[in-house]
C-alpha positions as CSV (number, residue, x, y, z in Angstrom):
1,X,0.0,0.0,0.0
2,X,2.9,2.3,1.0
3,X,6.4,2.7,-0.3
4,X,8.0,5.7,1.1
5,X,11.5,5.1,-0.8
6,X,9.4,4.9,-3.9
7,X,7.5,8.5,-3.5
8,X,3.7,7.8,-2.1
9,X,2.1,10.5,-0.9
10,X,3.3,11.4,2.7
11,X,0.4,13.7,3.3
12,X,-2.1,11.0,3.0
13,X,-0.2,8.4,5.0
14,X,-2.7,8.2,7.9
15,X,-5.6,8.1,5.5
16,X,-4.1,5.1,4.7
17,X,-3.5,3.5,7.5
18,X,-6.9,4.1,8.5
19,X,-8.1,2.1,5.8
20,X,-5.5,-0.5,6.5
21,X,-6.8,-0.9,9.9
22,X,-10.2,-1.2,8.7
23,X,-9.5,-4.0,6.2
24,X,-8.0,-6.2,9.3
25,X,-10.6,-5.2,11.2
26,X,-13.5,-5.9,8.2
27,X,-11.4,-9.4,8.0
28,X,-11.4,-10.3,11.6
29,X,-15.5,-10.3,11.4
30,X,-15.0,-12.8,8.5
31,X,-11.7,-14.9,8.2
32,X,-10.3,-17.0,10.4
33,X,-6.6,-15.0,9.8
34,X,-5.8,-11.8,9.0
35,X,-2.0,-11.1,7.5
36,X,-0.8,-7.4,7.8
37,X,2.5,-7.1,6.0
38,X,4.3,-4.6,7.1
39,X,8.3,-3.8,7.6
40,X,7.4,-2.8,11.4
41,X,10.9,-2.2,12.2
42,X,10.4,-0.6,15.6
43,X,8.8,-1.2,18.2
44,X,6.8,1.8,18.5
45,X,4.7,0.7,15.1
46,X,4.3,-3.0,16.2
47,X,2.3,-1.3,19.1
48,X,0.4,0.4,16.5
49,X,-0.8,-2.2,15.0
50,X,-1.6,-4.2,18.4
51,X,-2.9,-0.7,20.1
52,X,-5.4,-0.7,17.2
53,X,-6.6,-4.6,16.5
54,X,-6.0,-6.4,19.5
55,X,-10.0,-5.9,20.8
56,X,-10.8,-7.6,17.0
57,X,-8.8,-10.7,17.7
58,X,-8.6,-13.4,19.9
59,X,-5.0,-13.8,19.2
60,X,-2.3,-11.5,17.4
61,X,0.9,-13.4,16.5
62,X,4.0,-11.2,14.9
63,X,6.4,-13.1,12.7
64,X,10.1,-11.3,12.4
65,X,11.5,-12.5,9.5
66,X,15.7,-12.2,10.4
67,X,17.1,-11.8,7.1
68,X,21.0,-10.7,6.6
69,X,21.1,-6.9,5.3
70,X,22.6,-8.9,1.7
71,X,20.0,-11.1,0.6
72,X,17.8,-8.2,1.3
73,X,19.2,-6.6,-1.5
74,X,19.4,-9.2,-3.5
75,X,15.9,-10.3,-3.6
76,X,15.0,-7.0,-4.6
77,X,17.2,-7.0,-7.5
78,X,15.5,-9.9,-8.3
79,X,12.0,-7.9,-8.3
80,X,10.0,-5.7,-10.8
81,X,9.9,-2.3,-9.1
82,X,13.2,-1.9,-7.3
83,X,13.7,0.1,-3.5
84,X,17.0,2.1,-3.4
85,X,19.7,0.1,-1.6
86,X,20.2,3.2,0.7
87,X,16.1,3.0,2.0
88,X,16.9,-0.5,2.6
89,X,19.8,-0.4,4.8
90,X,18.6,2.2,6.3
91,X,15.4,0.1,7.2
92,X,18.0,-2.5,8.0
93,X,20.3,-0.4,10.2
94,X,17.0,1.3,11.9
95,X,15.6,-2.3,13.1
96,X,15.1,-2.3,16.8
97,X,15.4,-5.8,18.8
98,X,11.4,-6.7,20.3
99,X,11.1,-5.0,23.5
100,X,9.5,-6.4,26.6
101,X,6.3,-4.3,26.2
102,X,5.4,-6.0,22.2
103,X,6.7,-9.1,24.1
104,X,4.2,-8.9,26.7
105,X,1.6,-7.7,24.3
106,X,1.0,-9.9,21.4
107,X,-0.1,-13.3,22.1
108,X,2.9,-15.2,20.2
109,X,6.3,-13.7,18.5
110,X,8.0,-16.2,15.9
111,X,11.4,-15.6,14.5
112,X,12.1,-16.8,10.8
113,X,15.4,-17.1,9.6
114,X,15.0,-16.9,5.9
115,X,18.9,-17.4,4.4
């Protein structure tokens, strides 16, 4: 939906999100999962997204998918539409470990390594 290194609008981010939120939430009536795909590289966004859903489902799960800084890049050389190498280390660099408040917050955290 987003794509800051690849120019969306900024101004009408929260608009957005607003509808992102909505869509889980539409989908929690409905399905029996939900999948929000999102970088979610701090900690202050995963409790976004928990802060905002957790009273539409029984259980939240977030998967952290560790995945070295160089095959990042290289699976998106292998894609269509490209992000510039600097938004992804950036991204990369800006990662923050999952503190105990997400910890104590979302019903399970699982950990893929994907080499």
């Amino acid at each position: 939906v987003l794509g800051s290194a690849l120019g969306y609008d900024k101004e009408k981010e929260h608009e957005i999100w607003d509808r992102v939120l909505q869509y889980c939430r539409d989908g929690a009536k409905t399905k029996d999962y939900v999948i929000l795909d999102s970088t979610a590289f701090r900690n202050g966004k995963r409790m976004y997204y928990y802060d905002n859903l957790h009273e539409s489902f029984d259980e939240m799960e977030l998967v952290i998918f560790d995945v070295p800084l160089e095959i990042c890049i290289k699976r998106d050389a292998m894609r269509d539409r490209h992000v510039p190498v600097e938004a992804i280390t950036n991204q990369f660099n800006s990662f923050e470990e999952v503190s105990d408040e997400v910890k104590n917050s979302y019903t399970k955290i699982t950990y893929i390594k994907n080499y």
